[in-house]
Structure formats: structure tokens, C-alpha cells
C-alpha positions in Angstrom: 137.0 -87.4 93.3 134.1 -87.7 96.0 135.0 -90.5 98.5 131.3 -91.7 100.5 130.7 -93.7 103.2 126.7 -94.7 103.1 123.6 -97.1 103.8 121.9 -95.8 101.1 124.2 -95.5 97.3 121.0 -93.9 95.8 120.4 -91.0 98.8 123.7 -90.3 98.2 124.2 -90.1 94.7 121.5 -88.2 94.3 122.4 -85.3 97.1 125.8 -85.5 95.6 124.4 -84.9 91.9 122.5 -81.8 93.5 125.2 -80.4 94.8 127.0 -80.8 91.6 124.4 -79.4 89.7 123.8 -76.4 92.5 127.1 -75.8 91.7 127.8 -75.2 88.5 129.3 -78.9 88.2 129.0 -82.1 86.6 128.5 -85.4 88.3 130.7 -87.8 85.9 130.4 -91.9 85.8 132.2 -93.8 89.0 135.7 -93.7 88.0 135.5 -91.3 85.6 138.5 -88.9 86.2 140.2 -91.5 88.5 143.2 -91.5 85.7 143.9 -87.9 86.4 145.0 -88.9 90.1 147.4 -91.7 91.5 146.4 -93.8 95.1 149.3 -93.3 97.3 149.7 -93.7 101.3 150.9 -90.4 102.6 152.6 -90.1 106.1 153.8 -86.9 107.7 156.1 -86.7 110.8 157.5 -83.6 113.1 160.7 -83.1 111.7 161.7 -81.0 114.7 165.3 -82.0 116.0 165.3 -84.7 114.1 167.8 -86.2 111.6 166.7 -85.7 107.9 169.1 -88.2 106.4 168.2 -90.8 109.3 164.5 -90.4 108.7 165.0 -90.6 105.1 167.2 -94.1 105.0 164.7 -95.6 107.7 161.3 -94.6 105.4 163.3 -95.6 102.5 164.5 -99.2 103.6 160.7 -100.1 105.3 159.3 -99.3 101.6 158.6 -95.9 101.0 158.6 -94.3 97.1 159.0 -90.3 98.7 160.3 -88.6 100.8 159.5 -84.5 101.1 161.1 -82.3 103.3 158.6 -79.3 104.1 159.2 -76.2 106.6 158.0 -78.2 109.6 157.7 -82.0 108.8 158.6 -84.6 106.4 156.5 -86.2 104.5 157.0 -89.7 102.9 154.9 -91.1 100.3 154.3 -94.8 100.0 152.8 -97.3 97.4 149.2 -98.6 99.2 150.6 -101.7 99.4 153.1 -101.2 101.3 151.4 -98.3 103.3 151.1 -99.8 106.7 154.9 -101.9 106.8 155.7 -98.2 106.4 153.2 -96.5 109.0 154.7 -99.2 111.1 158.2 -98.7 110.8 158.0 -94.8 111.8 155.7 -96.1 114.5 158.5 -98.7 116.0 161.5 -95.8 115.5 159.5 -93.5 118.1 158.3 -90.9 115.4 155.6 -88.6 115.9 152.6 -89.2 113.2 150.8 -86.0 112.6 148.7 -87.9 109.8 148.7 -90.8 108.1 145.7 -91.6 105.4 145.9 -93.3 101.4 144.9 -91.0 99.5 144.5 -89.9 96.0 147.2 -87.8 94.4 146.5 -85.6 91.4 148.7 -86.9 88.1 148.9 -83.0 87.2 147.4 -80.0 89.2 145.3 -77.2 86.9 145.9 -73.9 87.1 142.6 -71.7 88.1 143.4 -68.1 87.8 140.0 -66.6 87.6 138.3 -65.4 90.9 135.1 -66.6 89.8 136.1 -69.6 89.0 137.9 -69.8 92.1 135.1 -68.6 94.2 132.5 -71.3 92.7 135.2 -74.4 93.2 135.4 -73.6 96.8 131.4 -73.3 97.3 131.2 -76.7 95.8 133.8 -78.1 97.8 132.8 -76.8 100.6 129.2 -78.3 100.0 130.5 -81.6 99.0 132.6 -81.7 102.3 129.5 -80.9 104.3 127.2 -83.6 103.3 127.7 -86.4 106.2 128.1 -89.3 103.8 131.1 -87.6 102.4 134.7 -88.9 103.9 137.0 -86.9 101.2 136.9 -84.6 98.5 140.2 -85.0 96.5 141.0 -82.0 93.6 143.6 -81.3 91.2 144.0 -77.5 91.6 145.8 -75.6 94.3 143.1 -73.6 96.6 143.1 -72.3 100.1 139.3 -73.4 101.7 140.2 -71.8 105.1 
């Protein structure tokens, strides 16, 4: 999924579609693979000296669906509805918020094995992420851009 922000839909489009096409992609319709992915708020917070179980009960009880515990911060997942009550809650307990964004969460991830395959998802990504109209580029495969 390609999120833009633009003046102009039809630029755009048009250097997204070449990019696609540069690529070795396809440029489906608006909303095309949206079923593959789910909208979700995602918050992450330092979890450094800080109570797991407390955090937890106090994401939990402002609304969230999630919580993740990861080697260095907790993540909690929240419906976009209910994304900023939320955002706010950690705000008002003191929590530091390393990031907080909705965004879209693949249903299912794919597997990609094959370095050339690998290789060529990258380039495009890393094309599609250096046009200036686009905000986000969301994917359902695990790969490492840096």
C-alpha cells in the first residue's frame, strides 16, 4: 500500500505507476490489496524500569486491543478509533512515546526467499519511499531496507 500526500492526484499517480513499472511491479486499482492489511493505531513506549503488568492494565483499561512486549519497549496496538483516548492515556501516566502513527498492518506476511526477488522489492521500495509525495509505504513481507 502507497500512502500520498499531493496537489496534483494525476503527477502522482503517474510517477508512482513509473516507478512500479521501473520496477518490475504492478500499479493495482485504489484499494486493491487493502483486504490483505488491517488499520490499527500503533504506540511504542521505553519499557526501561518500568512495570510491564502496570503498563499493560493502564493501555488495556484506556482501550487498547495489544499489548507486545519487545527487547526494549512495549508496544500496544489500538483500534483507530480509539487511537488517540489511548495515545492520551500513556501521555497523562508520564510514559515516554518513541512513536505513535495508525498504520496499516498486514492480515498475513509472505515469505520471500529468493535474493532476487528480495533485491528488486527493496529497489522499489526504496524508490517509492523517495518520491516526495509519498508519506508511507506499507508491505506484507519481512525485509531489512537499512
Amino acid at each position: 500500500i502507497v500512502e500520498a500526500l499531493t496537489d496534483n492526484k494525476n503527477r502522482t499517480a503517474s510517477f508512482v505507476r513509473s516507478i512500479f513499472d521501473k520496477n518490475g511491479g504492478n500499479l493495482g486499482t485504489p484499494g486493491c490489496v487493502s483486504y490483505m492489511f488491517s488499520r490499527k493505531g500503533v504506540i511504542i513506549i521505553d519499557s526501561e524500569d518500568l512495570d510491564e503488568d502496570e503498563v499493560m492494565m493502564m493501555a488495556l483499561d484506556a482501550g487498547a486491543e495489544d499489548f507486545a512486549v519487545n527487547e526494549d519497549n512495549f508496544e500496544i496496538t489500538t483500534d483507530p478509533a480509539s487511537f488517540n483516548d489511548v495515545h492520551q492515556a500513556i501521555k497523562d501516566a508520564g510514559y515516554e512515546i518513541f512513536e505513535a502513527e495508525i498504520e496499516q498492518i498486514p492480515s498475513m506476511e509472505a515469505n520471500v526467499t529468493d535474493e532476487s526477488a528480495i533485491k528488486s522489492l527493496k529497489k522499489l521500495i526504496t524508490s517509492l519511499e523517495d518520491n516526495d509525495d509519498v508519506q508511507k509505504v506499507y508491505y506484507n513481507c519481512e525485509l531489512d531496507l537499512d
